[in-house]
N, CA, C and O atoms as a GROMACS GRO file, in nm:
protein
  336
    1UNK      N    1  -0.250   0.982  -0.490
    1UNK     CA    2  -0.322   1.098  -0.538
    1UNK      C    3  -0.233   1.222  -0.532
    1UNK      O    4  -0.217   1.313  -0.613
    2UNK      N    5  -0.182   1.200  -0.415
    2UNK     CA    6  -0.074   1.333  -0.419
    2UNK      C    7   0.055   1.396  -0.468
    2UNK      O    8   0.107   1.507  -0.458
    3UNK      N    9   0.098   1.240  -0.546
    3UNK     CA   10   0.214   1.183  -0.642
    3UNK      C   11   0.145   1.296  -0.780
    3UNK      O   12   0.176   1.403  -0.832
    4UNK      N   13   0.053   1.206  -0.792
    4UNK     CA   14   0.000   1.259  -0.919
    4UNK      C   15  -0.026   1.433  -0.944
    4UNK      O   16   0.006   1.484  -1.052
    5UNK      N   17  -0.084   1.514  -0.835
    5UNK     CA   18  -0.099   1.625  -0.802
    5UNK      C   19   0.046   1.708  -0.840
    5UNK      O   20   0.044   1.803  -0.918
    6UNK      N   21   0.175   1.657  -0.773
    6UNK     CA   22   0.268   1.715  -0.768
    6UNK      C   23   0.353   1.707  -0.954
    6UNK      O   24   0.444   1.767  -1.012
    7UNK      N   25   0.254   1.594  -0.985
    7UNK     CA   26   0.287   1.570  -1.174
    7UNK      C   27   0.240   1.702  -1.263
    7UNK      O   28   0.292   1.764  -1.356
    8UNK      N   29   0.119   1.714  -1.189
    8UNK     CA   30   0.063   1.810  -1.294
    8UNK      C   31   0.115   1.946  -1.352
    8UNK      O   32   0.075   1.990  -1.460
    9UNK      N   33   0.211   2.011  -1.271
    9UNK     CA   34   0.316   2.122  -1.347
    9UNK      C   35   0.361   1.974  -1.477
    9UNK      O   36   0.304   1.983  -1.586
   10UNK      N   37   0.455   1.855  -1.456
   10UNK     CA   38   0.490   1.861  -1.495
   10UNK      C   39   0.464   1.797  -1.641
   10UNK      O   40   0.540   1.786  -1.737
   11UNK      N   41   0.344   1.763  -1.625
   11UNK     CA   42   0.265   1.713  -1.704
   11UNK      C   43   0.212   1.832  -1.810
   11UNK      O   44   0.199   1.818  -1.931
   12UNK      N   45   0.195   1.910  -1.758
   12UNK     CA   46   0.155   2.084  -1.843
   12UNK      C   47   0.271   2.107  -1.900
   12UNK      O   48   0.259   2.142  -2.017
   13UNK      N   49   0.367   2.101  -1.866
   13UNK     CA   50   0.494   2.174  -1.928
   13UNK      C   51   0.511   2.095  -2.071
   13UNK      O   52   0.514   2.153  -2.180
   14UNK      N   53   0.522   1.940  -2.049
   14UNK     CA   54   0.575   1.858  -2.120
   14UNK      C   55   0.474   1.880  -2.254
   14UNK      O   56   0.500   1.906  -2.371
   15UNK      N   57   0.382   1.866  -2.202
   15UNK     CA   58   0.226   1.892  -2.296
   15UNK      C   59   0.255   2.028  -2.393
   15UNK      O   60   0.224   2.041  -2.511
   16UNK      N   61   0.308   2.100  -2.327
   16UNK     CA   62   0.335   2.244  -2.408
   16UNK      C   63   0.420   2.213  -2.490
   16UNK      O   64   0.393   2.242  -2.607
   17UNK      N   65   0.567   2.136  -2.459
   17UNK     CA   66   0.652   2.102  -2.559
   17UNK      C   67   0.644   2.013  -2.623
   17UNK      O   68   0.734   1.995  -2.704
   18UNK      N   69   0.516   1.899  -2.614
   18UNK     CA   70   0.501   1.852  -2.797
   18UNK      C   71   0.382   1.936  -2.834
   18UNK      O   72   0.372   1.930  -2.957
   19UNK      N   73   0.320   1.985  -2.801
   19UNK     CA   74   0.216   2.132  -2.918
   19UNK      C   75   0.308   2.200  -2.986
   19UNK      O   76   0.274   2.245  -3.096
   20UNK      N   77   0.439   2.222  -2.941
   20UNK     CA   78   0.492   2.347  -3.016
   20UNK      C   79   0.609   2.243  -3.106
   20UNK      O   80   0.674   2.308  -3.187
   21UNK      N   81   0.632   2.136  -3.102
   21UNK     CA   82   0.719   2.044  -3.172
   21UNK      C   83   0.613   2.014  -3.240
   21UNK      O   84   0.634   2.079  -3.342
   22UNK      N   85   0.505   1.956  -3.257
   22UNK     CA   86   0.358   1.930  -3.364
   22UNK      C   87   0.338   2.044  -3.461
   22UNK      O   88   0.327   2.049  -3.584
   23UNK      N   89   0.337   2.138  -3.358
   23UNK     CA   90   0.315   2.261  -3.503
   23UNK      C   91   0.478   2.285  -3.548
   23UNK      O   92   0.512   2.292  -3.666
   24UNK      N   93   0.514   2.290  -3.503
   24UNK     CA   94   0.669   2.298  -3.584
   24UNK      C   95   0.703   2.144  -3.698
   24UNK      O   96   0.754   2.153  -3.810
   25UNK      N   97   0.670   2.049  -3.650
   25UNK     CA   98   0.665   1.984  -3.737
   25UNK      C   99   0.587   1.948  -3.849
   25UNK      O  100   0.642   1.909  -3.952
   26UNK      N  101   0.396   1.963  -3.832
   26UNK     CA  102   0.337   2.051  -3.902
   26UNK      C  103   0.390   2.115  -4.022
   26UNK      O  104   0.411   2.071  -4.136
   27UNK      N  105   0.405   2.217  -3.974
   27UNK     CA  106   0.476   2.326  -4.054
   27UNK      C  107   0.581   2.267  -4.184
   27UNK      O  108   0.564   2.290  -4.304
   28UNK      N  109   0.674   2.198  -4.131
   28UNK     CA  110   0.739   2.133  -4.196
   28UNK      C  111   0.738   2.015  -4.306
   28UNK      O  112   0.815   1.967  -4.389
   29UNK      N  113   0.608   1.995  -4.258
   29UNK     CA  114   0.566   1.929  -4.361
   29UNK      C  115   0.435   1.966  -4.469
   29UNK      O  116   0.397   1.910  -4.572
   30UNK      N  117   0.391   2.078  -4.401
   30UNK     CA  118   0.336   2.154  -4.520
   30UNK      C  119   0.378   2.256  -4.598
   30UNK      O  120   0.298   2.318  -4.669
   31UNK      N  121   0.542   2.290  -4.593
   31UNK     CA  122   0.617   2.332  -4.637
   31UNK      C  123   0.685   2.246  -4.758
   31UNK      O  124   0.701   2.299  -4.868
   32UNK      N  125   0.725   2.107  -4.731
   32UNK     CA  126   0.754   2.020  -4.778
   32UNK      C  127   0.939   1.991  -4.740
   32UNK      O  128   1.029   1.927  -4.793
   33UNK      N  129   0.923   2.092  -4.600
   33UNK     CA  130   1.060   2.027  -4.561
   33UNK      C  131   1.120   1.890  -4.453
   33UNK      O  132   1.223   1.872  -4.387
   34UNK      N  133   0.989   1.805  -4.481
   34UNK     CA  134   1.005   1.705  -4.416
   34UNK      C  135   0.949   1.598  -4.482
   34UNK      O  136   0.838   1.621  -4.530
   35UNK      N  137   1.004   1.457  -4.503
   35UNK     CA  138   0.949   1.382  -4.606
   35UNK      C  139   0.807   1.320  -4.520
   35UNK      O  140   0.784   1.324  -4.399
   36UNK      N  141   0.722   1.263  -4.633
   36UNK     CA  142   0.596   1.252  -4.565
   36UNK      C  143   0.591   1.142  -4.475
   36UNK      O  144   0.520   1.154  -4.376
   37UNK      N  145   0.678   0.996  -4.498
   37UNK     CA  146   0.679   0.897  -4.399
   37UNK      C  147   0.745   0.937  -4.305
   37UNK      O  148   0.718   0.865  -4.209
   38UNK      N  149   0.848   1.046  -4.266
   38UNK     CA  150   0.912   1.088  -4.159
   38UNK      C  151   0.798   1.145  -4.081
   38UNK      O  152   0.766   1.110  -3.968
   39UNK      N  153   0.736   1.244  -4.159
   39UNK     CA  154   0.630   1.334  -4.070
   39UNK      C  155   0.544   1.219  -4.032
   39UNK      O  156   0.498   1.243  -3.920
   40UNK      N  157   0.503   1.098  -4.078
   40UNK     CA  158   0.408   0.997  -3.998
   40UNK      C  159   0.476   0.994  -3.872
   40UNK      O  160   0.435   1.039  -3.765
   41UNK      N  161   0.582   0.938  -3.896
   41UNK     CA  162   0.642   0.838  -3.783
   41UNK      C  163   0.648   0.935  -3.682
   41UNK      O  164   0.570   0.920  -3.588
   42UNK      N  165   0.730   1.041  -3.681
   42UNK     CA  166   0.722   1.122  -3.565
   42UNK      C  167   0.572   1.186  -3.524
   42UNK      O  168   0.545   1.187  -3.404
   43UNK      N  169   0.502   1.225  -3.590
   43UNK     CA  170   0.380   1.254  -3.576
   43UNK      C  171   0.346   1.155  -3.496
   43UNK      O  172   0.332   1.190  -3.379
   44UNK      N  173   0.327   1.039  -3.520
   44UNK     CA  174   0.293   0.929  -3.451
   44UNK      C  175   0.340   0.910  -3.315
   44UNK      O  176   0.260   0.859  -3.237
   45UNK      N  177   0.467   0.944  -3.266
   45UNK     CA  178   0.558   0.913  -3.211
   45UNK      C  179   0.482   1.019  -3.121
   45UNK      O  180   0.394   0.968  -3.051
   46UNK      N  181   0.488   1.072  -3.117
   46UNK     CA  182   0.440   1.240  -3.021
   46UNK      C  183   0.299   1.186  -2.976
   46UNK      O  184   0.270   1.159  -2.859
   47UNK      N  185   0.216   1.176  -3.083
   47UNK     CA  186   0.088   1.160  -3.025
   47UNK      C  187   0.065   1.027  -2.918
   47UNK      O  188  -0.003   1.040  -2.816
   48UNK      N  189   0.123   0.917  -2.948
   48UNK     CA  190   0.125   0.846  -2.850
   48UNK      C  191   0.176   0.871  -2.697
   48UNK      O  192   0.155   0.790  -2.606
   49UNK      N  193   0.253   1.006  -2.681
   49UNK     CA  194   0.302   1.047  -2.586
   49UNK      C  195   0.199   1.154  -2.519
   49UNK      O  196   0.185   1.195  -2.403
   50UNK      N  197   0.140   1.179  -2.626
   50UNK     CA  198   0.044   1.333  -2.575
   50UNK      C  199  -0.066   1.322  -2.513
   50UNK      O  200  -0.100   1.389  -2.415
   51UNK      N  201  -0.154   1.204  -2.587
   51UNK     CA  202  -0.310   1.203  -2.581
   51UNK      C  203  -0.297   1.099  -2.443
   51UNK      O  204  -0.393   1.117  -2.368
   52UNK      N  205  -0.205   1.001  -2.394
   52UNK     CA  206  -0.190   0.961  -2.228
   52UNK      C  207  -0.225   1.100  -2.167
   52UNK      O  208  -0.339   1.130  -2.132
   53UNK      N  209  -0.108   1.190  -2.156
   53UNK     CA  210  -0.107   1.282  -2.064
   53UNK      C  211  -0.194   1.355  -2.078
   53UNK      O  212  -0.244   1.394  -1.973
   54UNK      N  213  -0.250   1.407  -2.200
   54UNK     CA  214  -0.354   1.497  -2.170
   54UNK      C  215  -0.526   1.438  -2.120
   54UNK      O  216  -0.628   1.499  -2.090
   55UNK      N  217  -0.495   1.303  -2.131
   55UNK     CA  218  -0.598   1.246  -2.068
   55UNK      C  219  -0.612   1.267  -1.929
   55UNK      O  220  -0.715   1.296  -1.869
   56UNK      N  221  -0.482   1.247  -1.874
   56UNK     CA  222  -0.416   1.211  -1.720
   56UNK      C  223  -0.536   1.379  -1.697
   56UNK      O  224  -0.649   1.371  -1.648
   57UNK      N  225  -0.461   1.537  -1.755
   57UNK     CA  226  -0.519   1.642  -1.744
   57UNK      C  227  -0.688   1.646  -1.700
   57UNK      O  228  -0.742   1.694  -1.600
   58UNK      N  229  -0.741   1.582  -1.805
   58UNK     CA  230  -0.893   1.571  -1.872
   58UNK      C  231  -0.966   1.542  -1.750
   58UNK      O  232  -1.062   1.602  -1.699
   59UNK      N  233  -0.866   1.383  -1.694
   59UNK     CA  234  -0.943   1.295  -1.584
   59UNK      C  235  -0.953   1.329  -1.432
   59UNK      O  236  -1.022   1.278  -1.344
   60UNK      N  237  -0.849   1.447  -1.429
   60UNK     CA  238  -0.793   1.470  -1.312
   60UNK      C  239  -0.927   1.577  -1.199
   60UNK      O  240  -0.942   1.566  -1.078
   61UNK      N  241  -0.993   1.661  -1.283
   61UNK     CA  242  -1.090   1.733  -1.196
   61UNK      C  243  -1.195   1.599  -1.160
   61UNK      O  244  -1.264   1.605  -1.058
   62UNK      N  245  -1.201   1.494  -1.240
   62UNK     CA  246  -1.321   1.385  -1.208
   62UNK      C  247  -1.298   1.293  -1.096
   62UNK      O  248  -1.383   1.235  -1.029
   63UNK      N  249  -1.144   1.288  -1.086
   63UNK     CA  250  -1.077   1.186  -0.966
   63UNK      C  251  -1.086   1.257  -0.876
   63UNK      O  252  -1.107   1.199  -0.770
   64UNK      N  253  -1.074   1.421  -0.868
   64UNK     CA  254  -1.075   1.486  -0.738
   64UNK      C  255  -1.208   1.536  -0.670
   64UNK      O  256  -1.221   1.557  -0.549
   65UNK      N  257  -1.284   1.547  -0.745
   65UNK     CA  258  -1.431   1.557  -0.710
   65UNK      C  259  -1.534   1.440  -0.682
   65UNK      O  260  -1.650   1.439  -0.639
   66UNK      N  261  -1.431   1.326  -0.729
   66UNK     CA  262  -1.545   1.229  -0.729
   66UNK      C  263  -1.545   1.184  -0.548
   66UNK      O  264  -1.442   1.188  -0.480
   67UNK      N  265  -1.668   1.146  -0.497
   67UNK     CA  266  -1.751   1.162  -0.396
   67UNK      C  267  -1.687   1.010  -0.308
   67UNK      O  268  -1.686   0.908  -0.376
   68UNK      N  269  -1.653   1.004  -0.212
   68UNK     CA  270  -1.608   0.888  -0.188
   68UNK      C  271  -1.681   0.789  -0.128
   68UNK      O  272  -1.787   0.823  -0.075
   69UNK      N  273  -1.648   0.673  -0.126
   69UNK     CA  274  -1.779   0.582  -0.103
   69UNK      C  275  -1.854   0.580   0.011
   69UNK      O  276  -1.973   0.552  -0.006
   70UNK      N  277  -1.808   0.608   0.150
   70UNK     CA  278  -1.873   0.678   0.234
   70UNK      C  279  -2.001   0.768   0.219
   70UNK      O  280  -2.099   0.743   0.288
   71UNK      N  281  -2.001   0.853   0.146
   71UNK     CA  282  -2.057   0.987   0.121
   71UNK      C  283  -2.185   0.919  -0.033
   71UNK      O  284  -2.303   0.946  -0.059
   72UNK      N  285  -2.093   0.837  -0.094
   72UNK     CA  286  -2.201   0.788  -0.193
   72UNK      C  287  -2.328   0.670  -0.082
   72UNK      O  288  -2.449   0.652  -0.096
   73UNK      N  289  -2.244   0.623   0.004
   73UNK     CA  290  -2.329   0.502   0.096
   73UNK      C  291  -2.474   0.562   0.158
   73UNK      O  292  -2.587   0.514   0.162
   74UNK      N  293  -2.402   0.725   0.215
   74UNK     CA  294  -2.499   0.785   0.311
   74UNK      C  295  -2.617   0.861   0.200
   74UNK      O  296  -2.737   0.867   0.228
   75UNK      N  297  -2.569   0.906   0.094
   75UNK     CA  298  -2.665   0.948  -0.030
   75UNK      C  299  -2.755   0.872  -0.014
   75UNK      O  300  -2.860   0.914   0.032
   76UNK      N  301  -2.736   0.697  -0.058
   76UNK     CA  302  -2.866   0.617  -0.139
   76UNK      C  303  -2.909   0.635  -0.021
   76UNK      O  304  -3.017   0.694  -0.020
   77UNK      N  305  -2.854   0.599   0.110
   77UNK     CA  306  -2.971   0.592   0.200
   77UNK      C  307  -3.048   0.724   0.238
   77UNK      O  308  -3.151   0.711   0.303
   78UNK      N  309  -2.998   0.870   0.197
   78UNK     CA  310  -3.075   0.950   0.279
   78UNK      C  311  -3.218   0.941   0.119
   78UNK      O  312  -3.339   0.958   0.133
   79UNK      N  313  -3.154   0.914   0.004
   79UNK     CA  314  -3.263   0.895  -0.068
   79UNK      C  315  -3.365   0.803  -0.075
   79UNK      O  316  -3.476   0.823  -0.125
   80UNK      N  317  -3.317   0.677  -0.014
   80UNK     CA  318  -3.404   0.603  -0.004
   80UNK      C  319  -3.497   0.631   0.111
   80UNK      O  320  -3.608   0.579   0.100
   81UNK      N  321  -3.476   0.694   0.208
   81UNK     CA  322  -3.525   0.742   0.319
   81UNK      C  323  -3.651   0.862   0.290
   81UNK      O  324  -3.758   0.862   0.350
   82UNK      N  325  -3.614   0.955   0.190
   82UNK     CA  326  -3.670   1.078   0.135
   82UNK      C  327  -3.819   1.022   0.059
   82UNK      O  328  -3.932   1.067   0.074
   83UNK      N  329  -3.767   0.896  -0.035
   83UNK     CA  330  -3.898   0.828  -0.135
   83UNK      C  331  -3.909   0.660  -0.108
   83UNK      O  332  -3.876   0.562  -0.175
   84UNK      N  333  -3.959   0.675  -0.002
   84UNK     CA  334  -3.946   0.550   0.015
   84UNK      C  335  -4.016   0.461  -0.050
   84UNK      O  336  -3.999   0.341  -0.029
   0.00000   0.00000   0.00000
């Protein structure tokens, strides 16, 4: 968990530099200075790199908040206790 924690600068950074290579490439191809199967492939190429990590981002407040099984154990029972 704490591996991962110490990722997250670098996971943000990296994330910043394909947004600004996407719109730059983008650009380039709605310009028409990039041929259109090139703009796939790299397009392609990026996003397979992006949408991992920005998942990793997405998932990361849910892994750290999520309640650990201890704490989920003592829940059912104080609920089952409450309505019995």
């Amino acid at each position: 968990m704490k591996k991962q924690q110490k990722r997250i600068p670098q996971i943000t950074h990296r994330l910043e530099q394909i947004e600004k290579v996407m719109d730059k490439l983008y650009e380039d191809n709605a310009l028409g200075a990039i041929e259109p199967d090139r703009y796939e492939q790299l397009s392609q190429k990026y996003a397979e790199e992006y949408f991992p990590l920005k998942k990793i981002l997405v998932l990361r407040p849910f892994r750290l908040s999520r309640p650990s099984r201890t704490s989920s154990i003592f829940l059912q029972r104080a609920r089952k206790n409450l309505h019995p």
